[in-house]
N, C-alpha and C positions, 0 to 999 in steps of 0.2 A: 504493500500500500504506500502511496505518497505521503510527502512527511505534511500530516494540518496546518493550516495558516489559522493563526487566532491575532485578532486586534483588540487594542484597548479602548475600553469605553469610553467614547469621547466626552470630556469634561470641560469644553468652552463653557460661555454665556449662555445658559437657558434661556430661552425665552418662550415665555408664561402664553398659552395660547386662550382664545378669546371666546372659542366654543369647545364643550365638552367631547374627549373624545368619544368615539362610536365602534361598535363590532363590525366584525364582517358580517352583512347581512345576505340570505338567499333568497329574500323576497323576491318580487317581480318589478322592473326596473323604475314605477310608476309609484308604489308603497313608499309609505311618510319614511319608513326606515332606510331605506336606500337613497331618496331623497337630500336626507341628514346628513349620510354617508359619505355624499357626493362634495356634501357644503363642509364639510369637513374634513375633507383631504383635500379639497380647494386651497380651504383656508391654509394647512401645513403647509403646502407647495411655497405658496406666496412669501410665506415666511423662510425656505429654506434656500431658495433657487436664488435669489441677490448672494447669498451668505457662501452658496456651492460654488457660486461662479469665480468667486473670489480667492477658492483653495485650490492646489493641482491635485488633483486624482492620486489614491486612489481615495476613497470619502466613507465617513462613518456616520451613521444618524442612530439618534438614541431619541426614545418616548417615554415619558416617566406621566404615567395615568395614577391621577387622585382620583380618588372615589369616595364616596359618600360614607361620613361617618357612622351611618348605621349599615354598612355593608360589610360581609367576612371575604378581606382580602382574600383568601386562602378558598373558595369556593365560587366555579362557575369564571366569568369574565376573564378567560383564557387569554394571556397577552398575545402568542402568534394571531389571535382574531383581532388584537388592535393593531397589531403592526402591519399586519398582509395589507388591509384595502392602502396604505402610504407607499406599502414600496412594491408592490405590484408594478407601478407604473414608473417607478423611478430609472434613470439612465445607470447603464452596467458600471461605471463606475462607483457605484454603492457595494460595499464588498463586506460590510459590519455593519449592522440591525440589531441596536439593543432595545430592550423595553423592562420597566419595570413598574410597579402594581404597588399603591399603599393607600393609605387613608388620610384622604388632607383636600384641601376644598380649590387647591390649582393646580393644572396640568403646564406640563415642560416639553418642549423637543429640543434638542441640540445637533447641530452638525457640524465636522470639523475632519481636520486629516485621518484617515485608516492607518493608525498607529502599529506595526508588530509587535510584538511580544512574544514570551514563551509561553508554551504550554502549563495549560494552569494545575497545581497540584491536587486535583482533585482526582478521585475514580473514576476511571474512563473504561469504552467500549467503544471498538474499534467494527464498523463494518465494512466489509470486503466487497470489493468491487459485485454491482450486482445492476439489472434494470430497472430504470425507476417511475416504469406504472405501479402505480396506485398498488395493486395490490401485491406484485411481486417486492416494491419497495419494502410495505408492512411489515411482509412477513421478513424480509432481511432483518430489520431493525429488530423483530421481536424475537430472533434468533441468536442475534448477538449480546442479547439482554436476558433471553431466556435462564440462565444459572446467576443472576446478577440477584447483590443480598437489598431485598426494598429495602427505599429511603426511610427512616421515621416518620410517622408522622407529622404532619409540619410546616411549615415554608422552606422552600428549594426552590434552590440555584441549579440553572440549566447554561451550557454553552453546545454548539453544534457547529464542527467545522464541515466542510462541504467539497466535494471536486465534481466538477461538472463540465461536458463536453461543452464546447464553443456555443451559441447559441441557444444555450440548454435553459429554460426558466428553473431558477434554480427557489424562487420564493412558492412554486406551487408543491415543492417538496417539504415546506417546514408544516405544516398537518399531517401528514403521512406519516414523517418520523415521528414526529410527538404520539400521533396516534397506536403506534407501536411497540408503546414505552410500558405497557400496564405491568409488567412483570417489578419493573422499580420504581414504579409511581403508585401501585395498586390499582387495581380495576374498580370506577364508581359503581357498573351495576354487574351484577355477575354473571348474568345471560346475555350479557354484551360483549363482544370480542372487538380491537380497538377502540377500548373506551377508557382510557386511566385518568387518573384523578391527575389532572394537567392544572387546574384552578389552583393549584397551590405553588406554583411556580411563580414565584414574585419577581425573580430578577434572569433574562435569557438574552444570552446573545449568541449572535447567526454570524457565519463567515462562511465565505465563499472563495475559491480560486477554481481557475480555468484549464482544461489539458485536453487537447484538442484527442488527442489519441483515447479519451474515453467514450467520444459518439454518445448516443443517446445510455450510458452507462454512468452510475452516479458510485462512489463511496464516502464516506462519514464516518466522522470521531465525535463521541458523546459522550460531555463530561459534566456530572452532577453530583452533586452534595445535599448535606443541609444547611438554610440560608444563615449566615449570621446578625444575629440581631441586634448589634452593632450597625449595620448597616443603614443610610436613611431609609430604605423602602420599608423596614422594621421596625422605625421610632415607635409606632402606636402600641406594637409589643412589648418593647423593653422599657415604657414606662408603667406599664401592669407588676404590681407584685408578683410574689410567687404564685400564691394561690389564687390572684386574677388571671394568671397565666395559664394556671394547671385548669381553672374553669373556663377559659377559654376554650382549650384545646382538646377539652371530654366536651364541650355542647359543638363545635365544629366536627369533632369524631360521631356524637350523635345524630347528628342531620347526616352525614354521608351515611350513615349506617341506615337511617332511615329509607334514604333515596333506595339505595340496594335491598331493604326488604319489599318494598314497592316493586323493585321491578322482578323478586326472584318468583320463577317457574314454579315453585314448587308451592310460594304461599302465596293465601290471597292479599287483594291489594289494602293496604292499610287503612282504616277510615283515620279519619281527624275528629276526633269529638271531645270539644272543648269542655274543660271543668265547668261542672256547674258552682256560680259565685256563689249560689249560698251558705252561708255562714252555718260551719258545724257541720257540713257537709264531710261522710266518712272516706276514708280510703282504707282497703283491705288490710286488715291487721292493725289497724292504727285506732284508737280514741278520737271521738271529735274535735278538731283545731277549729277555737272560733278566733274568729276577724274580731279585733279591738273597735269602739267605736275611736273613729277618728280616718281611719285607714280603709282603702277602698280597694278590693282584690280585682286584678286585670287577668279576664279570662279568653279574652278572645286580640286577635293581630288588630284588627281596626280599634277596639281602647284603647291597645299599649301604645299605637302610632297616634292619637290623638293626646294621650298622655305626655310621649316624646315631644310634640311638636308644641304644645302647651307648656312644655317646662315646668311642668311638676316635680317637685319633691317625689324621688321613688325611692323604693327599698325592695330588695333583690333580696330571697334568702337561698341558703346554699344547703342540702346534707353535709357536705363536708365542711365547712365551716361556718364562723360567726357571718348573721347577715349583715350588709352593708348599706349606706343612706346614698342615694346619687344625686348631689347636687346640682349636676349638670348634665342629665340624660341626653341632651341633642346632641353634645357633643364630648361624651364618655366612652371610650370604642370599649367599655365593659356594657354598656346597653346594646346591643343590637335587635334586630326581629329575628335574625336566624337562631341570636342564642334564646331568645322568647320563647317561640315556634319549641324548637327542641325538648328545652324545658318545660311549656307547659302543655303546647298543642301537641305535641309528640309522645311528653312522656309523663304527661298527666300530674303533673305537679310534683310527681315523688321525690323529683331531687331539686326542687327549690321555685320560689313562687314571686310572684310577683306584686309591688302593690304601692298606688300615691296616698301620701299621708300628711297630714294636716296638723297634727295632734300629736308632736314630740314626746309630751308625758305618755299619752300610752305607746308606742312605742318601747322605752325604756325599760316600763313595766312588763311588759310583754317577753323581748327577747335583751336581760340585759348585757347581753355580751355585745351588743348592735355597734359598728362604727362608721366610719365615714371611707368612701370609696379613697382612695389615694391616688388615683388620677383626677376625679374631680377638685382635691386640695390645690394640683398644682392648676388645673381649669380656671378657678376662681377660688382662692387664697381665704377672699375677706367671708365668701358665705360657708364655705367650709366649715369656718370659725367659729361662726356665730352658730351653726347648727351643732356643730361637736362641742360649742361649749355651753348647752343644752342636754346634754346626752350624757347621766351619770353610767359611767361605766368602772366603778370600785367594785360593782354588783356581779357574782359570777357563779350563779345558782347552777351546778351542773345538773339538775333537775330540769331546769329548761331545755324546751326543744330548740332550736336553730333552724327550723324547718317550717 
């Protein structure tokens, strides 16, 4: 095999773009989503083609997609589907497409020279020269992965160098490989074959070189890890404590687990039936938990989202640990609807519940181990303050539930 070319991420001037990016979409060319599409890779052109013109070849462009504070990076909004509709159409001198996925309220592109560098020290997989239809590609890539030990679960880091004959589109290949990754990404549903859990890929870059002596013949080096959280596309994770962290990443494992009983052959498909709010209402094996007056239990996705967007005081409880006060639910990436959903629409309230509260005293009275989120303190400092310095927590009744 030829030896990969890998580039470094380019790291000029961002510049903050003005509409949100978009997926690839397969609608029909006339649908609002393609439309978007259109006006949105317009708009990046505009922005990069002054800035290209002005560098010699070979050229690098990077995409860094914000997403909405209530969204799980790490789930669905697959970057190759935000990068493909930008450089589908890009001049062959683009040879490095990076893209990265986090939670923040602006989006980035940058473009600047195709830097080399070495191969990066990560776990690689090497495929052999092989044809790269669609489906004979798959199956290469899911060969050469086939005995490879999966990622953790998590957020991953993807690179993928490329050799491709002269003329060859080398951007309609990066689905196919990713598609044929499930052996070290894990498969989301399990009676689906090229289908891996890709949404967790938060940082990926693509490179390409040319050799005319491969013809319509593609080979690829694939190299992946797990992301470090250190990194900025990671911030919203590394400021979770531990055990915001550890509840993160059991209601993200939850929903995927979900999806996959949904789609497995053998069970049927899952209803959603949401708690009922009433107060005292039982669940199997347990004593009645009543609701304090003061505090209103959120059972269903449209309260908790009118809740979020109201800025209500909420409190999150956990099975595994003390519940917590969110002071700033809009913008806490410990609130989300995916970890809601999970939690209470999926899994029936057992491992922790949800609820806006008015009435600090009962509260305290209730669960006194209760604190205050530690992302929201650094959100907003002053209200933090004023709410935890309402909240007697000397009190630590291990007789109380947490739940």
């Amino acid at each position: 095999m030829r030896v990969p070319v890998v580039f470094a991420m380019p790291e000029r001037r961002r510049i903050r773009l003005e509409l949100p990016p978009r997926l690839e979409s397969w609608e029909r060319s006339d649908h609002p989503d393609q439309v978007r599409l259109r006006a949105f890779v317009a708009h990046v052109r505009g922005l990069i083609e002054p800035i290209a013109d002005d560098i010699a070849a070979p050229l690098a462009l990077r995409l860094d997609v914000g997403l909405p504070e209530s969204a799980d990076p790490l789930w669905a909004r697959d970057l190759d589907n935000y990068l493909f509709p930008i450089a589908r159409g890009l001049p062959p001198q683009y040879v490095s497409i990076w893209g990265t996925k986090s939670r923040g309220q602006d989006s980035f592109v940058t473009v600047g020279p195709a830097r080399p560098v070495v191969e990066p020290e990560w776990h690689s997989h090497r495929v052999p020269r092989a044809l790269g239809s669609e489906r004979n590609w798959k199956q290469a890539v899911s060969d050469a992965v086939a005995h490879a030990e999966a990622i953790v679960p998590g957020p991953v880091a993807m690179q993928v160098s490329f050799a491709v004959g002269a003329g060859r589109s080398w951007t309609s290949l990066w689905k196919r490989t990713i598609d044929g990754l499930d052996a070290l990404l894990g498969r989301t549903h399990p009676d689906r074959q090229w289908n891996p859990q890709d949404g967790r890929i938060v940082r990926l870059g693509l490179h390409v070189q040319t050799d005319q002596t491969l013809g319509h013949d593609v080979e690829a080096t694939i190299w992946a890890r797990p992301a470090d959280i250190g990194w900025p596309e990671l911030r919203w994770l590394a400021l979770m404590d531990a055990d915001e962290r550890a509840e993160y990443i059991a209601a993200h494992r939850a929903t995927m687990q979900a999806a996959a009983r949904q789609r497995a052959p053998s069970s049927p498909k899952l209803a959603v039936t949401p708690r009922s709010g009433r107060a005292g209402a039982r669940r199997p094996g347990r004593p009645p938990v009543p609701v304090p007056v003061g505090l209103t239990e959120l059972t269903t996705e449209r309260a908790f989202d009118a809740a979020v967007a109201a800025g209500d005081l909420m409190l999150k409880t956990d099975s595994a640990g003390p519940p917590k006060i969110h002071t700033e639910p809009a913008r806490c990436s410990g609130i989300t609807t995916q970890n809601f959903t999970a939690k209470v629409i999926i899994g029936g309230g057992k491992n922790g519940r949800y609820f806006t509260l008015t009435d600090l005293t009962a509260v305290k009275q209730r669960w006194p181990r209760v604190a205050v989120c530690g992302m929201c303190k650094q959100l907003n400092p002053a209200q933090a303050a004023t709410v935890e310095a309402a909240i007697h927590r000397d009190s630590d009744d291990p007789t109380e539930a947490d739940r």
